[in-house]
C-alpha positions as CSV (number, residue, x, y, z in Angstrom):
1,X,4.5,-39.7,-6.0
2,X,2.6,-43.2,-5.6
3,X,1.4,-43.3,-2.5
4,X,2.1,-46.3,0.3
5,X,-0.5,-48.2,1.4
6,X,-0.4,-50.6,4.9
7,X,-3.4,-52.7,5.8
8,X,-2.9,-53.3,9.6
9,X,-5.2,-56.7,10.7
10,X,-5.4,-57.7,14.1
11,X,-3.8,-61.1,14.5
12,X,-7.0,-63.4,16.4
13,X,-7.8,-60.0,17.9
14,X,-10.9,-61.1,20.2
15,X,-8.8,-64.0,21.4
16,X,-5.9,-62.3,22.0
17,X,-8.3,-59.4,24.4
18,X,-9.0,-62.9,26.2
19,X,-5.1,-63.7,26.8
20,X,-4.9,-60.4,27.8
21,X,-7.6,-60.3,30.5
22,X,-6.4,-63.9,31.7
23,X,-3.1,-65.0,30.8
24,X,-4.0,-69.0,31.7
25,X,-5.3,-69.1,28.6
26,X,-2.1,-68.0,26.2
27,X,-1.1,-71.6,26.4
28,X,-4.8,-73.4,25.8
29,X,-6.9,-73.1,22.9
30,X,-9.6,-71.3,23.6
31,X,-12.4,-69.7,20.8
32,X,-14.8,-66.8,21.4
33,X,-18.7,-67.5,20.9
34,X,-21.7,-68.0,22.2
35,X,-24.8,-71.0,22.3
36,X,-28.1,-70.2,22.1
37,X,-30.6,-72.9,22.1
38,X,-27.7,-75.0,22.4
39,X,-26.4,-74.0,18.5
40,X,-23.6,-71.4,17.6
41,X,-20.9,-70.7,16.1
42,X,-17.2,-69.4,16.7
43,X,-16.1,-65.8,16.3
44,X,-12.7,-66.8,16.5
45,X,-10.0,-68.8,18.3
46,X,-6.3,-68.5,19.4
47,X,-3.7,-69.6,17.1
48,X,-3.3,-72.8,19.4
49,X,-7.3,-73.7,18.1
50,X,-6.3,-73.5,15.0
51,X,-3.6,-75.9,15.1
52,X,-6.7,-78.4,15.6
53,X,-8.5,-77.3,12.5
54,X,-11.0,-75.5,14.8
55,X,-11.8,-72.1,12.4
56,X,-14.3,-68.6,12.3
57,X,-17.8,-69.7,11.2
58,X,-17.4,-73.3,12.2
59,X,-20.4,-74.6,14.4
60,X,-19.4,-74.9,18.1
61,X,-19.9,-78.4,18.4
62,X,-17.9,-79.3,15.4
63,X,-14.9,-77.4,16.4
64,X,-15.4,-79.6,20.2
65,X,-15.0,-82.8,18.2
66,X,-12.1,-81.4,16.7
67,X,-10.4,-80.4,20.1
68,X,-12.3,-81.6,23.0
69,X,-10.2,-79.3,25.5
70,X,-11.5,-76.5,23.6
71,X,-12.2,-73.8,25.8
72,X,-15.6,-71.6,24.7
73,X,-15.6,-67.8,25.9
74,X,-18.9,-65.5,25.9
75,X,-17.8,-62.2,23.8
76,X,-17.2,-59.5,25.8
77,X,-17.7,-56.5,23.2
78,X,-16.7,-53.6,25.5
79,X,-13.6,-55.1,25.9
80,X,-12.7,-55.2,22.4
81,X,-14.2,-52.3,21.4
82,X,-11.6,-50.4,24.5
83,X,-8.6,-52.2,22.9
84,X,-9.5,-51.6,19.3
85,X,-9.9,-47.3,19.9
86,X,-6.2,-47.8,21.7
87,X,-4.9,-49.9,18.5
88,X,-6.2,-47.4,16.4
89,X,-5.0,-43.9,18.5
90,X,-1.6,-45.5,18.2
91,X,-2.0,-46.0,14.2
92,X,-3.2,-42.6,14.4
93,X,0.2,-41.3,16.2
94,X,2.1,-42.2,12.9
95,X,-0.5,-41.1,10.3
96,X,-4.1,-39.9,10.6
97,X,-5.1,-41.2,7.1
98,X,-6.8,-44.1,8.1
99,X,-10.1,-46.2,6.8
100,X,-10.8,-48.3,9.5
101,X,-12.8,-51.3,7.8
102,X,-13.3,-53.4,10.7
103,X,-12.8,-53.2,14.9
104,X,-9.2,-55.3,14.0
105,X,-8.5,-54.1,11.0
106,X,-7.6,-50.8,9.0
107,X,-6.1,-49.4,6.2
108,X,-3.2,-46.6,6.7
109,X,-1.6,-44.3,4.2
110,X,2.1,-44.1,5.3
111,X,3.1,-41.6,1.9
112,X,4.3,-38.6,4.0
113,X,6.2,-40.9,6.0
114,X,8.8,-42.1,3.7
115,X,11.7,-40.5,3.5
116,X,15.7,-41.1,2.8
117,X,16.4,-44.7,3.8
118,X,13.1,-45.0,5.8
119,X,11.0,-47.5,3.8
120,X,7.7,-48.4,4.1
121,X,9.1,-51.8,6.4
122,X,11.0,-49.6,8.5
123,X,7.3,-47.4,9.3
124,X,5.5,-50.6,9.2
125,X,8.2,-52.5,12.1
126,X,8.1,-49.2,14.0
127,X,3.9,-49.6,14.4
128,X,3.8,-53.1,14.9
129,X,6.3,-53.1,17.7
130,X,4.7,-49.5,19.1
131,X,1.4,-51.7,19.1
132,X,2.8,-54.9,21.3
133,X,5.5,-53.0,23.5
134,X,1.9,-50.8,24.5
135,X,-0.5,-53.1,24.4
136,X,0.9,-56.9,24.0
137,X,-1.3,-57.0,20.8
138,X,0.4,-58.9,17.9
139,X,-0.6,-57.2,14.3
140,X,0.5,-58.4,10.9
141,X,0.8,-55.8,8.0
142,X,0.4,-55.5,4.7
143,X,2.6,-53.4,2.3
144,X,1.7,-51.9,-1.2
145,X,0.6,-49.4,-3.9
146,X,-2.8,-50.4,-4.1
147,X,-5.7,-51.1,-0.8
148,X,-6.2,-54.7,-2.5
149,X,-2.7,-55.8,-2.5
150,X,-1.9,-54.3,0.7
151,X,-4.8,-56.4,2.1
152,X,-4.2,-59.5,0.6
153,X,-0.2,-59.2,1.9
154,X,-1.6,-58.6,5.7
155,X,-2.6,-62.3,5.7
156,X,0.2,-63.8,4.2
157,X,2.7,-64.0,7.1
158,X,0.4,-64.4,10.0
159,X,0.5,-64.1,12.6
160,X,3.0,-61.0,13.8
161,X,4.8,-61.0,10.0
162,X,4.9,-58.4,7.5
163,X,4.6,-58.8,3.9
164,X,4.5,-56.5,0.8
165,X,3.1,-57.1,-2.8
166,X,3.6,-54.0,-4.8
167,X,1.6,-53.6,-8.5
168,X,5.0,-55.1,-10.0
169,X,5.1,-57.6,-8.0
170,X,1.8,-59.5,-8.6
171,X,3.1,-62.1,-11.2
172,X,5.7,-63.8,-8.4
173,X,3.5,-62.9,-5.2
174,X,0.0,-63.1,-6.4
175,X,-0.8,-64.8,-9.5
176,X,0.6,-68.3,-7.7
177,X,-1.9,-67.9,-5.0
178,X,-4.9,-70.5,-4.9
179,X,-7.7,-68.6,-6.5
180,X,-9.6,-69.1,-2.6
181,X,-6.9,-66.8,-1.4
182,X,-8.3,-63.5,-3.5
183,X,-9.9,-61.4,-1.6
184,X,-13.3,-61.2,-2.5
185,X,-13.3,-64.5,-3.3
186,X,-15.0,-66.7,-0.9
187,X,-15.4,-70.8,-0.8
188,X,-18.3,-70.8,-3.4
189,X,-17.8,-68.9,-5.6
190,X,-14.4,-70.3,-5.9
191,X,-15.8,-73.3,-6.1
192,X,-17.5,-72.1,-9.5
193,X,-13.7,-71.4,-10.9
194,X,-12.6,-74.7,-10.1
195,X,-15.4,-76.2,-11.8
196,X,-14.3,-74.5,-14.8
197,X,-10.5,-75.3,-14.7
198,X,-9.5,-72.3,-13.0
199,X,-7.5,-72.6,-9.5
200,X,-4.6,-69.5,-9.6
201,X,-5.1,-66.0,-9.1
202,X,-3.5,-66.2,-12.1
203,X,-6.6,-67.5,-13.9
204,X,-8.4,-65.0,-12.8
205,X,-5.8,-62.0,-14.1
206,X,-6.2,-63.5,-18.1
207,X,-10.6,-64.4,-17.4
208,X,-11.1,-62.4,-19.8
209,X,-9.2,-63.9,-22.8
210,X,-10.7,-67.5,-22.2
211,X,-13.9,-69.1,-23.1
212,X,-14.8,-69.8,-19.4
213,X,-15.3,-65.1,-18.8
214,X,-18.7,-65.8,-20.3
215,X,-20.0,-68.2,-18.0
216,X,-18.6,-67.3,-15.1
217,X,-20.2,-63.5,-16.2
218,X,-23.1,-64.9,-16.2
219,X,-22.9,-66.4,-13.0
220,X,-21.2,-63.8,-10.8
221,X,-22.3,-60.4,-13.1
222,X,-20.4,-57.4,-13.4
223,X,-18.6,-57.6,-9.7
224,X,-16.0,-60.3,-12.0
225,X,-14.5,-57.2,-14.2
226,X,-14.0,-55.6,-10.9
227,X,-11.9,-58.8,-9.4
228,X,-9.9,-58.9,-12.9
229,X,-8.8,-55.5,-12.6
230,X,-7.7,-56.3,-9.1
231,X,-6.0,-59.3,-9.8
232,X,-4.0,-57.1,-12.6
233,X,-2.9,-55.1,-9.7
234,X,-5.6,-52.6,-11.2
235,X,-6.9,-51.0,-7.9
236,X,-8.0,-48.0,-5.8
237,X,-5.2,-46.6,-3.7
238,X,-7.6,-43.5,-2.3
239,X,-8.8,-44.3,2.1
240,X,-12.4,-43.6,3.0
241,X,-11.5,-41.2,5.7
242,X,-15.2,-39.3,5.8
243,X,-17.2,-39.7,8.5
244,X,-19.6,-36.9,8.4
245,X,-22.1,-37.8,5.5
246,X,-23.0,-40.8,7.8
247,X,-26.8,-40.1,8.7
248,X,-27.2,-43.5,10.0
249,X,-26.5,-47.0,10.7
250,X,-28.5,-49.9,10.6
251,X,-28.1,-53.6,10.7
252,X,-31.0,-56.0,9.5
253,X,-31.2,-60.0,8.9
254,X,-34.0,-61.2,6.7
255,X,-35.0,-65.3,7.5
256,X,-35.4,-68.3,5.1
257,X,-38.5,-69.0,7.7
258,X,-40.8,-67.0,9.5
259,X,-39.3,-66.8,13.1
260,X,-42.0,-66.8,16.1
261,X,-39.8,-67.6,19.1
262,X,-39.2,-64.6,20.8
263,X,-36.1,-66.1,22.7
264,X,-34.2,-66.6,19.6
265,X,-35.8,-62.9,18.2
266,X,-34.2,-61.5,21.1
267,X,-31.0,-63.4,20.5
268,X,-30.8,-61.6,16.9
269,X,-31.8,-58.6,18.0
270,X,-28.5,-58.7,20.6
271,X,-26.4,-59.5,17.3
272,X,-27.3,-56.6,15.0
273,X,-27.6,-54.1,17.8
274,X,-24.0,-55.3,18.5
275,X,-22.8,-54.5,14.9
276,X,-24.1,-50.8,15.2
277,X,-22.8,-50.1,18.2
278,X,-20.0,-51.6,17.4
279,X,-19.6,-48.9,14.1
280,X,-21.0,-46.7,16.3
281,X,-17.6,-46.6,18.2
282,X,-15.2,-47.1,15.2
283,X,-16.8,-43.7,13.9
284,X,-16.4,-42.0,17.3
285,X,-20.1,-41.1,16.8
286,X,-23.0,-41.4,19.4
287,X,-26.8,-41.4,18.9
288,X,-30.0,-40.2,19.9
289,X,-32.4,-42.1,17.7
290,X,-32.9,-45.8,18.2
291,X,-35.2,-47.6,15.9
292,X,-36.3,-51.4,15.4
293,X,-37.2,-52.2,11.9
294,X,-39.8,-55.1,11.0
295,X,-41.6,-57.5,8.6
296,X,-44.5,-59.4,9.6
297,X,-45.1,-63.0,8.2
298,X,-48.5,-60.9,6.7
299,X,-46.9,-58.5,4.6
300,X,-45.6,-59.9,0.9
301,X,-43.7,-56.8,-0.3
302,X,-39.9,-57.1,-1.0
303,X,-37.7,-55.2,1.1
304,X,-36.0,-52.4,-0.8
305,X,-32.5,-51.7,-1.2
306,X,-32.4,-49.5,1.4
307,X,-34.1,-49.7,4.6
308,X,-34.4,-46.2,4.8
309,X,-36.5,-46.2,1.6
310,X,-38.5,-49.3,2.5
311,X,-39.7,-47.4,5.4
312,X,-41.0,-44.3,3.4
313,X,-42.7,-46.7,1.3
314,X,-44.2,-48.1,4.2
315,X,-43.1,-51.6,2.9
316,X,-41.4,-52.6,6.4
317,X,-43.0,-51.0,9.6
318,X,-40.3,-48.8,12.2
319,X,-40.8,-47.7,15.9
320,X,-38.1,-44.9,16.9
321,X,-37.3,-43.9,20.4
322,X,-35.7,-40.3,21.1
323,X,-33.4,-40.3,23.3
324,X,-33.0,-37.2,25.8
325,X,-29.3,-37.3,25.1
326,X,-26.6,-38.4,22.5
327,X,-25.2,-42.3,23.7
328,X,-22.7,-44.8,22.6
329,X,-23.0,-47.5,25.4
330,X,-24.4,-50.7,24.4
331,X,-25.9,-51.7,26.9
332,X,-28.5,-48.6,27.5
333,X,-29.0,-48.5,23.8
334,X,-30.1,-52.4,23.8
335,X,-32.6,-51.7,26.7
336,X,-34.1,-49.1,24.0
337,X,-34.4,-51.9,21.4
338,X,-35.8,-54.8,23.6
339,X,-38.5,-51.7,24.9
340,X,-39.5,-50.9,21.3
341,X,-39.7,-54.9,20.2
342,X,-42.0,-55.8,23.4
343,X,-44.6,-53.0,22.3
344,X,-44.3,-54.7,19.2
345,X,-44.4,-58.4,19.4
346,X,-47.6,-59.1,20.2
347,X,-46.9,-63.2,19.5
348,X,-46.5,-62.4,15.7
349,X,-44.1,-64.2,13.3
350,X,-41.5,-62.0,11.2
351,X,-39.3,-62.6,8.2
352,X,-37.2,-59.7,8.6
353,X,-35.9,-57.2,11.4
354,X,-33.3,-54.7,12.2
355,X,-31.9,-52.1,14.3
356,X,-30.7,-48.7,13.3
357,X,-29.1,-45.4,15.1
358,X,-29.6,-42.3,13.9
359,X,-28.9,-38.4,14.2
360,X,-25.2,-39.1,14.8
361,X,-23.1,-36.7,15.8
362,X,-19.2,-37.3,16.5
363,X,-18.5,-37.5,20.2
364,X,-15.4,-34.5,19.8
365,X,-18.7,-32.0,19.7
366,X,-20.5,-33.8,22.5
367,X,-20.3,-32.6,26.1
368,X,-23.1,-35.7,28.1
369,X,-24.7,-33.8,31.4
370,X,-27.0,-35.0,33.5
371,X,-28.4,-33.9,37.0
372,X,-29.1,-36.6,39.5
373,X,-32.7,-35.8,40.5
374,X,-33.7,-35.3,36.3
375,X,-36.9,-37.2,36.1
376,X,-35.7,-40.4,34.4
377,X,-39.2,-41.1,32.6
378,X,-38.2,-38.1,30.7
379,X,-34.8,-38.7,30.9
380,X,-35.1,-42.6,29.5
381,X,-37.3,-42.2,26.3
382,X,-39.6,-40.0,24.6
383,X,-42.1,-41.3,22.0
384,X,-44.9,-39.7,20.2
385,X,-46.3,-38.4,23.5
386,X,-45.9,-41.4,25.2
387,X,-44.2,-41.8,28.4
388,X,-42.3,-45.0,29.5
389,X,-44.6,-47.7,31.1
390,X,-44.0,-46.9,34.6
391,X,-43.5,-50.5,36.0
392,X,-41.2,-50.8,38.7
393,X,-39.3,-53.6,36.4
394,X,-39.0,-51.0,33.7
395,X,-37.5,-48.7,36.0
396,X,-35.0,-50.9,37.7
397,X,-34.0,-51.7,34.3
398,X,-33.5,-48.3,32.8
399,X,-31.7,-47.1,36.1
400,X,-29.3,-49.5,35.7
401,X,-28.8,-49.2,32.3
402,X,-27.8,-45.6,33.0
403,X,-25.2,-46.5,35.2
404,X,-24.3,-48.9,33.4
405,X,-24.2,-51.5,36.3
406,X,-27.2,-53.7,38.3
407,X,-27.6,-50.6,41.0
408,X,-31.1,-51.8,41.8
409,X,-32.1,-55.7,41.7
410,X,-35.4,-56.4,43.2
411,X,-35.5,-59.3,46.3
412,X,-37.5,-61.7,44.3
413,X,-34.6,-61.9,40.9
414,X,-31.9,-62.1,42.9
415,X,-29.7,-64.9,41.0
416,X,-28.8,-68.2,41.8
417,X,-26.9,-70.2,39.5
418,X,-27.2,-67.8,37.0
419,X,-30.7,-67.8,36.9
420,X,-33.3,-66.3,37.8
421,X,-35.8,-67.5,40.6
422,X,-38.8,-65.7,40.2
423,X,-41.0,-68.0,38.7
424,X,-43.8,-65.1,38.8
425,X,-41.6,-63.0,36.3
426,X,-42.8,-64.0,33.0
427,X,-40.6,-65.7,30.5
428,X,-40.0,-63.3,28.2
429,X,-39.2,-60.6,30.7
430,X,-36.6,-63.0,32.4
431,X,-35.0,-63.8,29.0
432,X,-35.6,-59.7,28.3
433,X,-33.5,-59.6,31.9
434,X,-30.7,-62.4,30.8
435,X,-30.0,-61.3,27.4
436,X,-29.1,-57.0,29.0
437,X,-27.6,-59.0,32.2
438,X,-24.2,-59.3,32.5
């Protein structure tokens, strides 16, 4: 029996978390992001942004000129993160085949499902309305055979539609699609089509029986038989459902130029540990290893393919903190990262860092104890027979990080105007302060 794919993609999902939260903004375009040094970039925006051109990736003050009412909201990741594990227990309710791909967006194999008159639309209305009647989330689906197609349909009636492009299907539902459209595809290299004549999906199906499959072999290697298959409707249909060979996780960002400002290190730093927390919780997994990875402006070896393997060949340096217990908060796992980069900073310029979690176990097995009078210098971090520096800062921090709230605050940071008054406290510990604040 061939099986029946949906890809389920969260329709402006960090917007829509916003709407939620504050309903004054369903009717205003808003977009989620965040400035640093004055320069960002938007996550995403609400459907009503978008009617000004304003789009993901677009530089924050381009998208103001666009629509000067445009309303710019910090990202609140525990927020989304508590939506998406609802979206996905209710997915879960109809099938528990799922490969979850992103915090908005999954793929589902329905199969079992269909039966008698019950098609695949009948399954896919069922969890899109289970999804808004719960949650007031709109989703839009995708429908087919193959994960590509099924993918490809979930963005063709957004948002809050459902679409389906099954293998037979491709010549009247695919092959007319703008070349830009294929997933996989993104703005340059399609770009390197058009430049050759090529602008359908359709072109890209019958690459290899023209004269331009050489060059653009050359130019895009072997990834280019894999988006002709594709485009043929030639695909994988099994779902990545494993999530115990995962040993790790680790985000890293290597720079054009050699980066010296801490502020902005820090900044980056927030980003990638972000990202792994955020897979932390789509796995259900928690941690008791945090390490930093980085590259000093010093060292000229390349970074290897891995960072696991650069490490053992000592070709990037890593400082690992054991934690006493297993953790998926990201806050208390970001204190652990911006302890490990002050010991190592030391006003040096890097090219390249990261942040990684490891020894994961999946939270089912966990059982998180702790006594209230446990001594929190053991409690907080244990490295290579080093204690925590015992700084009453350091504390205040690590206590609150626990509890996940400012419990302690000393007299002299007390905010005002959402700074910070003490002009004692050093500047990198205030920006160390702003950037775990809330």
């Amino acid at each position: 029996m061939e099986k029946t794919i949906l890809t389920i993609d969260v329709d402006a999902f960090f917007a829509q978390v916003e709407e939620i939260k504050n309903p004054k903004y369903k009717k205003k375009p808003i977009a989620i992001g965040k400035k640093i040094n004055g320069k960002g970039v938007i996550s995403t925006c609400n459907y009503i942004a978008r009617k000004y051109g304003v789009y993901s990736g677009e530089p924050i003050f381009k998208a103001k000129k666009k629509c000067v009412n445009l309303i710019l909201i910090e990202p609140n990741f525990n927020d989304y993160i508590f939506y998406s594990e609802k979206i996905f227990k209710i997915i879960n309710s109809f099938s528990n085949i799922i490969e979850i791909s992103s915090i908005d967006e999954c793929y589902v194999d329905i199969t079992k499902l269909i039966k008698n008159n019950q098609n695949a639309f009948f399954w896919a209305k069922k969890i899109q309305s289970k999804i808004f009647n719960d949650l007031k989330i709109t989703v839009s689906i995708g429908i087919s055979n193959r994960k590509i197609l099924a993918k490809i349909a979930s963005k063709r009636k957004k948002p809050f539609g459902i679409y389906s492009i099954y293998q037979n299907e491709i010549k009247e539902k695919l092959w007319l699609l703008p070349i830009n459209e294929f997933h996989g595809i993104g703005l340059q290299t399609a770009r390197k089509f058009n430049n050759l004549n090529l602008y359908k999906v359709e072109d890209l199906a019958k690459l290899k029986k023209k004269d331009q499959y050489t060059i653009l072999r050359n130019m895009i290697g072997k990834n280019l038989d894999l988006l002709i298959d594709e485009a043929n409707g030639i695909g994988n249909d099994n779902l990545d459902t494993k999530e115990k060979d995962l040993k790790s996780i680790s985000f890293h960002e290597t720079f054009k130029a050699p980066i010296l400002d801490y502020k902005i290190l820090i900044a980056k730093l927030k980003k990638l540990t972000i990202k792994a927390v955020q897979k932390l919780n789509y796995r259900n997994l928690a941690t008791r290893v945090v390490f930093l990875i980085t590259k000093d402006n010093k060292s000229e070896s390349r970074i290897e393919n891995t960072i696991e393997k650069a490490i053992l060949l000592r070709k990037i340096k890593s400082k690992r903190i054991l934690l006493d217990h297993y953790e998926d908060n990201f806050e208390i796992i970001f204190s652990f990262v911006l302890k490990l980069f002050d010991d190592h900073y030391q006003e040096k310029e890097f090219n390249f860092i990261g942040v990684g979690l490891g020894e994961l176990k999946n939270k089912i097995y966990l059982k998180k104890q702790m006594k209230f009078d446990d001594d929190f210098n053991e409690y907080f971090i244990k490295k290579e027979n080093k204690t925590i520096n015992s700084k009453l800062d350091d504390l205040i921090l690590n206590i609150n990080s626990f509890f996940n709230q400012k419990i302690l605050i000393k007299g002299n940071y007390l905010l005002k105007d959402n700074k910070y008054q003490d002009r004692s406290f050093s500047n990198r510990d205030q920006i160390k302060f702003k950037a775990w604040g809330k």
